[in-house]
C-alpha positions in Angstrom: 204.9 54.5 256.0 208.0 54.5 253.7 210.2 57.8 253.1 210.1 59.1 249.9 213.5 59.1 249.4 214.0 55.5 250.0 211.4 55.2 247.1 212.1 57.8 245.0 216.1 58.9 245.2 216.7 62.9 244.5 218.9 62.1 241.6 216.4 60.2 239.8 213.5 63.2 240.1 212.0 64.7 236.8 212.7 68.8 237.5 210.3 71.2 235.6 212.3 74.0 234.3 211.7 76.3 236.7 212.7 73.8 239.6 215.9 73.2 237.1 216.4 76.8 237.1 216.5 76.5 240.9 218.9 74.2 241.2 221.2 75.6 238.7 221.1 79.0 239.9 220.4 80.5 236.8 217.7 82.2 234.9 214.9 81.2 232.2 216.7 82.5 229.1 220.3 81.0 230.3 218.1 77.7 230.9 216.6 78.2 227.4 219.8 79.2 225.9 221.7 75.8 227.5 219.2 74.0 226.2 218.9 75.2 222.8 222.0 74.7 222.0 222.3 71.2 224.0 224.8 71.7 226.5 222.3 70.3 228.9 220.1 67.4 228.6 216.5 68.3 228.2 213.4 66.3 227.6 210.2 67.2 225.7 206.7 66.3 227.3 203.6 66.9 225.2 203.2 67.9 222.0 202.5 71.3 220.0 202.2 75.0 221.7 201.4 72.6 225.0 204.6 70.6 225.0 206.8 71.6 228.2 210.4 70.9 228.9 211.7 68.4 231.8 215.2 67.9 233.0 216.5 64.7 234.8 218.2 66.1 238.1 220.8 63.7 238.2 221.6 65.0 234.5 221.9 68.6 235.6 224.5 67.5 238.7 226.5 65.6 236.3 226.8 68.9 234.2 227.6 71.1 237.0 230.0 68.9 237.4 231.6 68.5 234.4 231.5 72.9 234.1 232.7 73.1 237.8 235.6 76.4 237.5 
């Protein structure tokens, strides 16, 4: 049986925004807000009132990086 993360590398994963809240260590309106007004890389699934919002994780690391104090 294969490991996953031989197939499927952490950086590469497609993070819901709650997971991307997570890993950011922030809350849904600071998500929302970074993502309205682009700082952060965010990508729309679905359309309409049902369209949710996905976040590459290797994106998000990159832009931790990048805002590191």
């Amino acid at each position: 049986m294969s490991n996953h993360d031989e197939t499927f590398p952490m950086q590469d994963l497609i993070l819901t925004s709650r997971e991307a809240q997570e890993l950011l260590k922030i809350g849904r309106t600071k998500l929302w807000d970074l993502t309205r007004k682009n700082a952060i890389p965010a990508y729309r699934v679905g359309t309409g009132r049902t369209s949710a919002l996905r976040y590459k994780r290797s994106e998000l690391i990159a832009w931790l990086d990048r805002n590191r104090v």
